[in-house]
PDB file of N, CA, C and O in Angstrom:
ATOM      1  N   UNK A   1      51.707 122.237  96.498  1.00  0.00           N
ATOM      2  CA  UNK A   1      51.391 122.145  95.086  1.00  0.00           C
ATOM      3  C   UNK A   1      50.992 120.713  94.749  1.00  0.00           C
ATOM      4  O   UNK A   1      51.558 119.803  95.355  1.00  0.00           O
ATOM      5  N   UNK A   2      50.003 120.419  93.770  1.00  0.00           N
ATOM      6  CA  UNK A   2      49.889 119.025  92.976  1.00  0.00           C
ATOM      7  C   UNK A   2      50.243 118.665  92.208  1.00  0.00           C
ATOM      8  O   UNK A   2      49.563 118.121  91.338  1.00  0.00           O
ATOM      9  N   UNK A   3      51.961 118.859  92.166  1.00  0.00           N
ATOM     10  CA  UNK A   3      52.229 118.239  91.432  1.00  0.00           C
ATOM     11  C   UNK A   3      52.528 118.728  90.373  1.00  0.00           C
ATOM     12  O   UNK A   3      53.639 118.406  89.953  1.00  0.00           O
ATOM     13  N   UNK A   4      51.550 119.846  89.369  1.00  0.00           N
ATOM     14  CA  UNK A   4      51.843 120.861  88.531  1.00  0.00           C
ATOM     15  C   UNK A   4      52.751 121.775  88.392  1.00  0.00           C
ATOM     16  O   UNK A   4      53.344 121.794  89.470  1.00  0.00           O
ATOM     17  N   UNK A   5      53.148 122.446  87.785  1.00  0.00           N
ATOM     18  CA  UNK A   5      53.847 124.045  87.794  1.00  0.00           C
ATOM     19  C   UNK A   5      52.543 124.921  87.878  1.00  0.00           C
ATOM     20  O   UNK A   5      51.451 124.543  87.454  1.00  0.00           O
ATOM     21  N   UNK A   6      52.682 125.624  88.222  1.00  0.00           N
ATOM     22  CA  UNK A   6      51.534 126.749  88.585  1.00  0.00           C
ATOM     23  C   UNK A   6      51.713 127.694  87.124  1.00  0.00           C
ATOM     24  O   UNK A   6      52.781 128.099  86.666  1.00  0.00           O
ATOM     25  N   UNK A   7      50.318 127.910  86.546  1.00  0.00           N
ATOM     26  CA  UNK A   7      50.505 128.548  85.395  1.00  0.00           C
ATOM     27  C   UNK A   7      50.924 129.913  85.628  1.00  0.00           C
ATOM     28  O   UNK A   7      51.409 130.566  84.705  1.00  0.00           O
ATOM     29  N   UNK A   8      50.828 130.224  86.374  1.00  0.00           N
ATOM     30  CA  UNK A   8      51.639 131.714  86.680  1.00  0.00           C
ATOM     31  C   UNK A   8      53.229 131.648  86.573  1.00  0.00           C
ATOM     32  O   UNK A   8      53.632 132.732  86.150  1.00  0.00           O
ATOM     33  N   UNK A   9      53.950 131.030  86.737  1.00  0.00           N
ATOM     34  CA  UNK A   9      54.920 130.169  86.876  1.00  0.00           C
ATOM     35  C   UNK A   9      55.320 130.386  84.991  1.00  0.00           C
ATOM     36  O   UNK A   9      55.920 131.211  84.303  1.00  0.00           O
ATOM     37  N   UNK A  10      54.508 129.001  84.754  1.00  0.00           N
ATOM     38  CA  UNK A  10      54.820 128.818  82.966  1.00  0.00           C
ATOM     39  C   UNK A  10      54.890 130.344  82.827  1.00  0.00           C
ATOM     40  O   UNK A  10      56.005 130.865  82.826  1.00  0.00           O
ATOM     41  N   UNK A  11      53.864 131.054  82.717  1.00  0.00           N
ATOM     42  CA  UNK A  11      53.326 132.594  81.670  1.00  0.00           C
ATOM     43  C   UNK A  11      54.536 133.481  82.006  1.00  0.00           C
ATOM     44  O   UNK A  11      54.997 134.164  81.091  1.00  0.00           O
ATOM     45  N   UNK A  12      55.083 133.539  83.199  1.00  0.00           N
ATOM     46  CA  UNK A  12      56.376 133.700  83.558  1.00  0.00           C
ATOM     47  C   UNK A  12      57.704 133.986  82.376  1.00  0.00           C
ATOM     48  O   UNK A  12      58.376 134.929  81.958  1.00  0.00           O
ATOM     49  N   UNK A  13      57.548 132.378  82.157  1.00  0.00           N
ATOM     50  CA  UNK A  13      58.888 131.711  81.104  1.00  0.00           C
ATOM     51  C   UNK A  13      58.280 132.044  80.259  1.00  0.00           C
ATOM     52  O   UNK A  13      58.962 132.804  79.572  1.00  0.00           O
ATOM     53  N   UNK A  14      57.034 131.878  79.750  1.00  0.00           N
ATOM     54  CA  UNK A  14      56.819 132.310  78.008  1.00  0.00           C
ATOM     55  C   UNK A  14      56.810 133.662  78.182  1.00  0.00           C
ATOM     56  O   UNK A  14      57.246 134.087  77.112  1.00  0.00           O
ATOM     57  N   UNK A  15      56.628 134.384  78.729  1.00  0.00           N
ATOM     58  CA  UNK A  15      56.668 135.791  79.153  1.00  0.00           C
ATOM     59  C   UNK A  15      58.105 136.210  78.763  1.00  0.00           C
ATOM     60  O   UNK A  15      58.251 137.019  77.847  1.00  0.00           O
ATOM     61  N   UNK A  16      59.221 135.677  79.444  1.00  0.00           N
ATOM     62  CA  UNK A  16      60.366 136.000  79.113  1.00  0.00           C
ATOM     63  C   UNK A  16      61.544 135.463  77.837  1.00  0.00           C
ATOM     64  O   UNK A  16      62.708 135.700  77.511  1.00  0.00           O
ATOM     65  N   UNK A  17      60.300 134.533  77.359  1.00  0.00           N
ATOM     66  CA  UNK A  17      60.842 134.278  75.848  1.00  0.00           C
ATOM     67  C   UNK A  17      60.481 135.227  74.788  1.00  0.00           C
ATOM     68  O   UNK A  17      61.230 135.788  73.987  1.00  0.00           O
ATOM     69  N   UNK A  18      59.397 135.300  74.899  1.00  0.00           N
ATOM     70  CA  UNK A  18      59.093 136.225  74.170  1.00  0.00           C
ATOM     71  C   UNK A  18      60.016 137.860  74.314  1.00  0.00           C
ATOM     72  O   UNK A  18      60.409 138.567  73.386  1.00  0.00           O
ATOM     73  N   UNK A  19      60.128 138.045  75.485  1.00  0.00           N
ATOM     74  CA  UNK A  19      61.248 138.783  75.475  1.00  0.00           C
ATOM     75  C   UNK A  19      62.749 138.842  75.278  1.00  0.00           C
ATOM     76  O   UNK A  19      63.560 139.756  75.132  1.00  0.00           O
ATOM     77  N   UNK A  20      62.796 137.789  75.320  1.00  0.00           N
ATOM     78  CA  UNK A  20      64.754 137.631  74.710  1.00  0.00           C
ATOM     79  C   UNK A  20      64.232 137.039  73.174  1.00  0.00           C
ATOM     80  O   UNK A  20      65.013 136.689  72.289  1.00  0.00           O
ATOM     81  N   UNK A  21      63.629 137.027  73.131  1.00  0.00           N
ATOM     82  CA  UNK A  21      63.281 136.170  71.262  1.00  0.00           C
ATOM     83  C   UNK A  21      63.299 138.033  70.812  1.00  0.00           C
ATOM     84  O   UNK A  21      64.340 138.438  70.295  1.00  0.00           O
ATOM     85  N   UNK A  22      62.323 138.897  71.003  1.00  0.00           N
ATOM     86  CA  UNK A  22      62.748 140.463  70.556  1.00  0.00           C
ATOM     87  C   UNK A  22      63.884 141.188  71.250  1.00  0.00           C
ATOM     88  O   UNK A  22      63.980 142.405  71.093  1.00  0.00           O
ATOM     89  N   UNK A  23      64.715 140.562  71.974  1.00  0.00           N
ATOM     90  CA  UNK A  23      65.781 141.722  72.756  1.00  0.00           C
ATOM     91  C   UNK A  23      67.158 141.089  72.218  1.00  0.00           C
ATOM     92  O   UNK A  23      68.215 141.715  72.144  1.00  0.00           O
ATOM     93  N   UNK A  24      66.969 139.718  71.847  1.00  0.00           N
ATOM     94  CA  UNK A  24      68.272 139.012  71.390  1.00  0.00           C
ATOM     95  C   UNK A  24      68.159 138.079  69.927  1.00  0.00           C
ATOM     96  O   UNK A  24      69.152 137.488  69.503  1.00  0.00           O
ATOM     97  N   UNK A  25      67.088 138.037  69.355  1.00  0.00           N
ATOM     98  CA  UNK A  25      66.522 137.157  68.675  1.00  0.00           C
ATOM     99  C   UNK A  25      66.289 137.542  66.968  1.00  0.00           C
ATOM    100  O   UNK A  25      66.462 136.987  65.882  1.00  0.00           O
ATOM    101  N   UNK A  26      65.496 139.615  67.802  1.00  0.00           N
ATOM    102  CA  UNK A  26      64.999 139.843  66.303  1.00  0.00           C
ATOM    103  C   UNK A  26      63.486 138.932  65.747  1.00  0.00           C
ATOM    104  O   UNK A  26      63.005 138.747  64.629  1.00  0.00           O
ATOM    105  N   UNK A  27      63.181 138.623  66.765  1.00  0.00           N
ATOM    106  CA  UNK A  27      62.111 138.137  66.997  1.00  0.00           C
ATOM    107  C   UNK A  27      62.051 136.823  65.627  1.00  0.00           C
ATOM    108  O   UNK A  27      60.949 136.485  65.196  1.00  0.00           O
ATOM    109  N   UNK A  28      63.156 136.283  65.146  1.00  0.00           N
ATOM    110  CA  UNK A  28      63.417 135.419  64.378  1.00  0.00           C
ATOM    111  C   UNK A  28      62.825 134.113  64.991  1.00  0.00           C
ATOM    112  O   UNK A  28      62.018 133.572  64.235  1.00  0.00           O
ATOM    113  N   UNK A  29      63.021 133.501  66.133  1.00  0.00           N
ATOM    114  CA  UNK A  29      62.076 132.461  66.605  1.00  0.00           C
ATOM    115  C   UNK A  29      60.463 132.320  66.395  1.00  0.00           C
ATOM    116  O   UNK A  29      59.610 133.139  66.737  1.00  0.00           O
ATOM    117  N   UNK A  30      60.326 131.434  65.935  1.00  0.00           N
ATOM    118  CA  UNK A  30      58.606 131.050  66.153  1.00  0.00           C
ATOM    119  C   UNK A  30      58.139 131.210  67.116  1.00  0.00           C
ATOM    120  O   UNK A  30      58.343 132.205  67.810  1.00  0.00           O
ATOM    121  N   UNK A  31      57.375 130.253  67.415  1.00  0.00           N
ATOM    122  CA  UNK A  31      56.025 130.262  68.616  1.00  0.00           C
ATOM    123  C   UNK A  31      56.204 128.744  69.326  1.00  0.00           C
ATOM    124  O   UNK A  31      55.650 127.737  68.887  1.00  0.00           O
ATOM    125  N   UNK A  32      56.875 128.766  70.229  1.00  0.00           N
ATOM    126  CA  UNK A  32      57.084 127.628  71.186  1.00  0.00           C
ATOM    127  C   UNK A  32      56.505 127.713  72.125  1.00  0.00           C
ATOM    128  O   UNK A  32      56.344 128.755  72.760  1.00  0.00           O
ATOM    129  N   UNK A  33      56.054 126.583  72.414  1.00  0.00           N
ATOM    130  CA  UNK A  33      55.292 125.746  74.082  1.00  0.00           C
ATOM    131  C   UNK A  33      56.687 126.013  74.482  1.00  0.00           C
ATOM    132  O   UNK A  33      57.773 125.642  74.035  1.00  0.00           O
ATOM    133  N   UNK A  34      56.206 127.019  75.780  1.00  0.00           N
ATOM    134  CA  UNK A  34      57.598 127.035  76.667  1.00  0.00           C
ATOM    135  C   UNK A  34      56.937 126.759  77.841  1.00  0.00           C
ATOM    136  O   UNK A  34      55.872 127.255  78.210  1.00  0.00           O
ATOM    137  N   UNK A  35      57.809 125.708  78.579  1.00  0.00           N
ATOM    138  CA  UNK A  35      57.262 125.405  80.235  1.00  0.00           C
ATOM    139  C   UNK A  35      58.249 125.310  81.285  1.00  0.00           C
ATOM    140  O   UNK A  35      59.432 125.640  81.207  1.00  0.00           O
ATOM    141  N   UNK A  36      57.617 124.807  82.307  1.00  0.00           N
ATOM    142  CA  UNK A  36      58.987 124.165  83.419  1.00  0.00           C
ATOM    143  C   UNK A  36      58.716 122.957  83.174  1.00  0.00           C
ATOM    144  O   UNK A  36      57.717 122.637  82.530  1.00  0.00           O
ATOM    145  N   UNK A  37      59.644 122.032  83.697  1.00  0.00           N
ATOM    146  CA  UNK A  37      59.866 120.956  83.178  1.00  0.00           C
ATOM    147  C   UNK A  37      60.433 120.214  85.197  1.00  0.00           C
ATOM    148  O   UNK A  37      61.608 120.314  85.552  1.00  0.00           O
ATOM    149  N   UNK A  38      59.248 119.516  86.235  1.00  0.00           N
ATOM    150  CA  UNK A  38      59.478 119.177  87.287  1.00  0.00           C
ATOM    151  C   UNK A  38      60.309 117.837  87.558  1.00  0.00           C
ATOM    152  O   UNK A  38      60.857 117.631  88.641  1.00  0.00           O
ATOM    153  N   UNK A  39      60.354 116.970  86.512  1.00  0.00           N
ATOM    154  CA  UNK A  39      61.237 115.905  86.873  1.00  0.00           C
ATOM    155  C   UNK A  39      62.220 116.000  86.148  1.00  0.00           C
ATOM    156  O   UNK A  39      62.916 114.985  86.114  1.00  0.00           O
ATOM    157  N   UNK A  40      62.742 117.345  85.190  1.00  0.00           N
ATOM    158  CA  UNK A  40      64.187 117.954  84.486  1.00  0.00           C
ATOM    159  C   UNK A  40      65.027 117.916  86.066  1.00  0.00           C
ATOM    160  O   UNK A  40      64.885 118.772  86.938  1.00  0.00           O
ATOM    161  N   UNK A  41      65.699 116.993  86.133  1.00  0.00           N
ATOM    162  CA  UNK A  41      66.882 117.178  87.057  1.00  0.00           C
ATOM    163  C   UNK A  41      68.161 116.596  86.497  1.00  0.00           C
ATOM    164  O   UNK A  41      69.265 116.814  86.997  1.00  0.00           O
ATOM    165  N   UNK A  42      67.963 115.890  85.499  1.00  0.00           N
ATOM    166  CA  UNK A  42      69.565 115.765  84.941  1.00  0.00           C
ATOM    167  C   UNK A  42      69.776 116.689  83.438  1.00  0.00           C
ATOM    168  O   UNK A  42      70.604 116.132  82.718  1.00  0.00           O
ATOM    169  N   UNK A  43      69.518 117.265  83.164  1.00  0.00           N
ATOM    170  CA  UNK A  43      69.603 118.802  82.474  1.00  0.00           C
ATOM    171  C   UNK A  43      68.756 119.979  82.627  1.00  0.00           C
ATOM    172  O   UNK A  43      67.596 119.756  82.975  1.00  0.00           O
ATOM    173  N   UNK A  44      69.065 121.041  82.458  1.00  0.00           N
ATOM    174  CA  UNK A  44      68.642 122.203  82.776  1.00  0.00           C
ATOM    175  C   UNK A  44      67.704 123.004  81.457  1.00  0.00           C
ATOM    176  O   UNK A  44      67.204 124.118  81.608  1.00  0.00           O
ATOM    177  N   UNK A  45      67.616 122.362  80.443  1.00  0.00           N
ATOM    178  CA  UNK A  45      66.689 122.466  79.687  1.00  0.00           C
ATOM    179  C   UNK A  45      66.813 121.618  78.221  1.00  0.00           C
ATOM    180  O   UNK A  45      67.849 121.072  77.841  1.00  0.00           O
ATOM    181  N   UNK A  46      65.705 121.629  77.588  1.00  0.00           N
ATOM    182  CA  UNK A  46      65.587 121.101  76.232  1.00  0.00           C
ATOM    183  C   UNK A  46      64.603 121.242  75.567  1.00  0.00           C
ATOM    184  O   UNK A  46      63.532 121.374  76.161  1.00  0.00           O
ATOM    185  N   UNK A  47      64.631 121.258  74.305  1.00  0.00           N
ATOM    186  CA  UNK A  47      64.137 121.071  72.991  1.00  0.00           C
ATOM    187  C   UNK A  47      63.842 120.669  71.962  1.00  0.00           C
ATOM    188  O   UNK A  47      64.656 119.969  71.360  1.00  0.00           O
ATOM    189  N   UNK A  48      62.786 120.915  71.481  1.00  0.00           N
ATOM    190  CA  UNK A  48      62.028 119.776  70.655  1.00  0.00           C
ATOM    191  C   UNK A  48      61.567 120.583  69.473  1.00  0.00           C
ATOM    192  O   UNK A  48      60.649 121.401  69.531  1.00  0.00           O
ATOM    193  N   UNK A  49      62.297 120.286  68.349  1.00  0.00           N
ATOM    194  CA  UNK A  49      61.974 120.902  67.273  1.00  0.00           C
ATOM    195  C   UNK A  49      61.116 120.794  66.300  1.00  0.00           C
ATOM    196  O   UNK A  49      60.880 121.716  65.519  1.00  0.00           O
ATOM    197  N   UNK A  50      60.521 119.555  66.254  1.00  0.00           N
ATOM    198  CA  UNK A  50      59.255 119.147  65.370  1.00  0.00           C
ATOM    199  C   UNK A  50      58.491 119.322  66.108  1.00  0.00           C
ATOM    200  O   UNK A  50      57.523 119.689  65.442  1.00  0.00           O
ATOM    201  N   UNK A  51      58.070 119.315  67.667  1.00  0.00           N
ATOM    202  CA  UNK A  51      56.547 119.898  68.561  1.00  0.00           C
ATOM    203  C   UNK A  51      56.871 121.466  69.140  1.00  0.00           C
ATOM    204  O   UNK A  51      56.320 121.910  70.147  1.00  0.00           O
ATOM    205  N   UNK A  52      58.013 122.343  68.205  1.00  0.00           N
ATOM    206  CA  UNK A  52      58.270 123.313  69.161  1.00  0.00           C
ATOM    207  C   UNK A  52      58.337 123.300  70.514  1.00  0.00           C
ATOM    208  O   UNK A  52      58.068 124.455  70.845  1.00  0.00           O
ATOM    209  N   UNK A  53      58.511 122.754  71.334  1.00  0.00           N
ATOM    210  CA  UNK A  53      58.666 122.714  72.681  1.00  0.00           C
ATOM    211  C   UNK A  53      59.479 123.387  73.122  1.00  0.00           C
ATOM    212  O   UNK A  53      59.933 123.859  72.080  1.00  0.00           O
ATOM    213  N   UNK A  54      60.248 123.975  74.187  1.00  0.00           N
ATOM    214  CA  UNK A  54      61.139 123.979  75.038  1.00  0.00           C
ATOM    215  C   UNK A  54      60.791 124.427  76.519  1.00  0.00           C
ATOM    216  O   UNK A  54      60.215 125.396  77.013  1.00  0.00           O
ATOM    217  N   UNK A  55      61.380 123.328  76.982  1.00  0.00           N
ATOM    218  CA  UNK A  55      61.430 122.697  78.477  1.00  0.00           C
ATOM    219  C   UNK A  55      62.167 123.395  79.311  1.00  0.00           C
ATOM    220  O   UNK A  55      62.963 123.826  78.477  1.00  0.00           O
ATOM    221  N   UNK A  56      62.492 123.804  80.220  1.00  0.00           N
ATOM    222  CA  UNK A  56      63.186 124.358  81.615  1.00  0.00           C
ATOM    223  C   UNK A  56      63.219 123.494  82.960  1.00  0.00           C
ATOM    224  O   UNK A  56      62.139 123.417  83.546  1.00  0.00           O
ATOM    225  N   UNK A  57      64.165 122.921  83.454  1.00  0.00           N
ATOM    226  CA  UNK A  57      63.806 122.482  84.967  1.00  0.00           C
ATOM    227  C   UNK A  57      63.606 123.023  85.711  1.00  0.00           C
ATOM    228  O   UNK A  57      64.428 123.881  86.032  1.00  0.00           O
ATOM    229  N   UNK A  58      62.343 122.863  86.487  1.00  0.00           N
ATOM    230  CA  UNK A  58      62.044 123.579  87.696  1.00  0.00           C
ATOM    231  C   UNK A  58      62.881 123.653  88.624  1.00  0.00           C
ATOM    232  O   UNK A  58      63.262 124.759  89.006  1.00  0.00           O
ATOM    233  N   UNK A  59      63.519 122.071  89.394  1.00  0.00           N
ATOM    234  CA  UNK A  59      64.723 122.168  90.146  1.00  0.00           C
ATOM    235  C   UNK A  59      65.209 123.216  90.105  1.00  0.00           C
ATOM    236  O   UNK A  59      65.099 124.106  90.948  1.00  0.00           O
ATOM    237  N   UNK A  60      66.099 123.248  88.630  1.00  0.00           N
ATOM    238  CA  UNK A  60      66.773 124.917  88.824  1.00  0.00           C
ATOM    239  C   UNK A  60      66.226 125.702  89.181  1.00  0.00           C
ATOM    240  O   UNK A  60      66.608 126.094  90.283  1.00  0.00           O
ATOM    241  N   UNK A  61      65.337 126.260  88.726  1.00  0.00           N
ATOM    242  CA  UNK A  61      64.662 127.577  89.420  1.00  0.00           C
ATOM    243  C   UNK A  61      64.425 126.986  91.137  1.00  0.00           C
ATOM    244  O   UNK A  61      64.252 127.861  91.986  1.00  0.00           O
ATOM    245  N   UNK A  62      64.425 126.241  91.365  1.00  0.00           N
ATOM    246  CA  UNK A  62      63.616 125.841  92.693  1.00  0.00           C
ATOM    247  C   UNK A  62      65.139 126.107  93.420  1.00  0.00           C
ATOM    248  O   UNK A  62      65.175 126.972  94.294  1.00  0.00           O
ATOM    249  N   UNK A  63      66.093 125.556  93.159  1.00  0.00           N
ATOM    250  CA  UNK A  63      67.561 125.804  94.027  1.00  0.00           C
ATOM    251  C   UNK A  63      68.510 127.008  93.257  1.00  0.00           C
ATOM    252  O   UNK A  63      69.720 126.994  93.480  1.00  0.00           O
ATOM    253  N   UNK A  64      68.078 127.789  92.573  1.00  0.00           N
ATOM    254  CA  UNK A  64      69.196 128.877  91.996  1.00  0.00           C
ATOM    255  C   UNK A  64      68.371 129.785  91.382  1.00  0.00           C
ATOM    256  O   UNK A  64      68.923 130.412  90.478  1.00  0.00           O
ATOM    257  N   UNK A  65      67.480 129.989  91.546  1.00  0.00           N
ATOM    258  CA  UNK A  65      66.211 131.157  91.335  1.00  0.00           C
ATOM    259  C   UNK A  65      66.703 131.653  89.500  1.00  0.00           C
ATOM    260  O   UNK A  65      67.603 131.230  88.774  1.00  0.00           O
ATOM    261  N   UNK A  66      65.856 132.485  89.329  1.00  0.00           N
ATOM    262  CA  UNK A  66      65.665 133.352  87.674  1.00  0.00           C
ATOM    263  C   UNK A  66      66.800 133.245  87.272  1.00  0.00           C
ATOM    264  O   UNK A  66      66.962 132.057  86.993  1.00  0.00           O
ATOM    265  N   UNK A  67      67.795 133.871  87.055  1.00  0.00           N
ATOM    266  CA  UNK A  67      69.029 133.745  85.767  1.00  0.00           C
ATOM    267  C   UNK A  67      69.568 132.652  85.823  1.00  0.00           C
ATOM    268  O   UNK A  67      70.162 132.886  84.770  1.00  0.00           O
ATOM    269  N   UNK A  68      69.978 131.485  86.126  1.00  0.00           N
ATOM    270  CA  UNK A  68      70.030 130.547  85.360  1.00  0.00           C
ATOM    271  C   UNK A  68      68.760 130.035  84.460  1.00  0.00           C
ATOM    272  O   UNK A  68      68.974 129.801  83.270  1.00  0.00           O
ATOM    273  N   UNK A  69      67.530 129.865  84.959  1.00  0.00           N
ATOM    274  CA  UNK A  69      66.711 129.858  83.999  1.00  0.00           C
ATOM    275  C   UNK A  69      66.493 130.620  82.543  1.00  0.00           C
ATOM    276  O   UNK A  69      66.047 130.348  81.429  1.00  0.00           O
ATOM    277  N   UNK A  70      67.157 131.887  83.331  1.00  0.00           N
ATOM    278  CA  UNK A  70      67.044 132.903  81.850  1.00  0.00           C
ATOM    279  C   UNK A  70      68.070 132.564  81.036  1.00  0.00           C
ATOM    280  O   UNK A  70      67.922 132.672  79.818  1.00  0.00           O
ATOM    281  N   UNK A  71      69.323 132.081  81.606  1.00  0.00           N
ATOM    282  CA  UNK A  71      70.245 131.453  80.697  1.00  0.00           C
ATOM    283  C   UNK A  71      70.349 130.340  80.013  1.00  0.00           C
ATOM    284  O   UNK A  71      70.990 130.079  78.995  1.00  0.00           O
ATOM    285  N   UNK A  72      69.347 129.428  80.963  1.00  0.00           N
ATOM    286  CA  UNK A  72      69.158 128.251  79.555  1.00  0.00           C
ATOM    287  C   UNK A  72      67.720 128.392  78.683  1.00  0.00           C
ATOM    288  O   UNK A  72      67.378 127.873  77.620  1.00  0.00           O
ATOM    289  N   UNK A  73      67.100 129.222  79.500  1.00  0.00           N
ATOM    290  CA  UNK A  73      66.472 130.062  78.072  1.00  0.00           C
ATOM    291  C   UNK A  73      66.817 130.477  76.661  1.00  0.00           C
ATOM    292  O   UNK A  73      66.327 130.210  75.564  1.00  0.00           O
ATOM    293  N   UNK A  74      68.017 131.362  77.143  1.00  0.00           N
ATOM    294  CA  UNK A  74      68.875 131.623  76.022  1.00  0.00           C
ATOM    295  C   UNK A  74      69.544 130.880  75.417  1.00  0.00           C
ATOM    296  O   UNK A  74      69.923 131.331  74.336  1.00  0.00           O
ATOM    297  N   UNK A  75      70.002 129.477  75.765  1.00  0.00           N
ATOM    298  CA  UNK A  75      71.001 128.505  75.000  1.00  0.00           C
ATOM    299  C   UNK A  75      69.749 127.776  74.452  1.00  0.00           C
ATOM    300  O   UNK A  75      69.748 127.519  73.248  1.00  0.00           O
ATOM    301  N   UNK A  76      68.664 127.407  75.220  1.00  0.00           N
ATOM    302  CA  UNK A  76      67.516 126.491  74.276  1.00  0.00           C
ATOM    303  C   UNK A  76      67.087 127.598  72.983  1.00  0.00           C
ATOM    304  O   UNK A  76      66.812 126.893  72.013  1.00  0.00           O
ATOM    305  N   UNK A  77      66.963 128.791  72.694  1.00  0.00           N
ATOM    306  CA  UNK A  77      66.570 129.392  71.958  1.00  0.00           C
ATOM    307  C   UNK A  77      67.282 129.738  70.760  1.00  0.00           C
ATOM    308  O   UNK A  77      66.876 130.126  69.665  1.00  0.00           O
ATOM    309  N   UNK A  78      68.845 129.433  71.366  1.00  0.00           N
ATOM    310  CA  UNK A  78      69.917 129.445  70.283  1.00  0.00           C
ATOM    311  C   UNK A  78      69.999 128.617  69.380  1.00  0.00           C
ATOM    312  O   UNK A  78      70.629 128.874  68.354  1.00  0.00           O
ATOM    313  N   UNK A  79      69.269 127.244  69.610  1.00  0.00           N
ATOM    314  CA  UNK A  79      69.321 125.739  68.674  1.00  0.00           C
ATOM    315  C   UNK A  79      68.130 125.910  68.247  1.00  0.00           C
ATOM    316  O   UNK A  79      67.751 125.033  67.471  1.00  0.00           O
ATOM    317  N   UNK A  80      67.244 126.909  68.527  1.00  0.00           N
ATOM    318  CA  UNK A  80      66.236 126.663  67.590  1.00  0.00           C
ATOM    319  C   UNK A  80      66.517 127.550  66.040  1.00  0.00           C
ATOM    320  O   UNK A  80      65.858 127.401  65.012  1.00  0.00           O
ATOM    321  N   UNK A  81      67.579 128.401  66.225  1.00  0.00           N
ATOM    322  CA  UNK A  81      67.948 129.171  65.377  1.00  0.00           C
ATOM    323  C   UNK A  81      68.488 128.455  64.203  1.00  0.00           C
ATOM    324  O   UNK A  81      68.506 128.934  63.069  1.00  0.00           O
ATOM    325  N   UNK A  82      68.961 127.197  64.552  1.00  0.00           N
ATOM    326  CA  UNK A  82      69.938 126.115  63.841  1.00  0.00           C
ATOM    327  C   UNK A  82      69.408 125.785  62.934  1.00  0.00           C
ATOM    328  O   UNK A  82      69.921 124.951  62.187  1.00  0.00           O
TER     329      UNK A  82
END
């Protein structure tokens, strides 16, 4: 890879926001830039509430595959509720 996340990858995570935003959400969340996040190695995700953002570390997914990702999916999506 160069370096990037592979957009298949991202469409992935926004893929599955969009699905816990209607399966847990009520589809109450907006419209966030959701990505991986490759030099996230000292937290497992974050958020940015004035650029909508939220971030994911790849690391994680790279050493503990999908549900932890899906779980800090779910905790970044919870503070946007705030």
């Amino acid at each position: 890879m160069d370096g990037r996340v592979s957009e298949e990858l991202n469409g992935r995570l926004k893929a599955e926001f969009v699905k816990l935003n209607k399966e847990f959400f009520d589809n109450l969340i907006g419209d966030y830039d959701v990505r991986f996040a490759r030099k996230s190695v000292r937290t497992h995700g974050s958020i940015n509430f004035h650029r909508k953002k939220i971030r994911v570390s790849l690391p994680l997914y790279e050493q503990h595959g999908w549900e932890p990702v899906r779980q800090t999916l779910i905790h970044e999506m919870t503070h946007a509720l705030i």
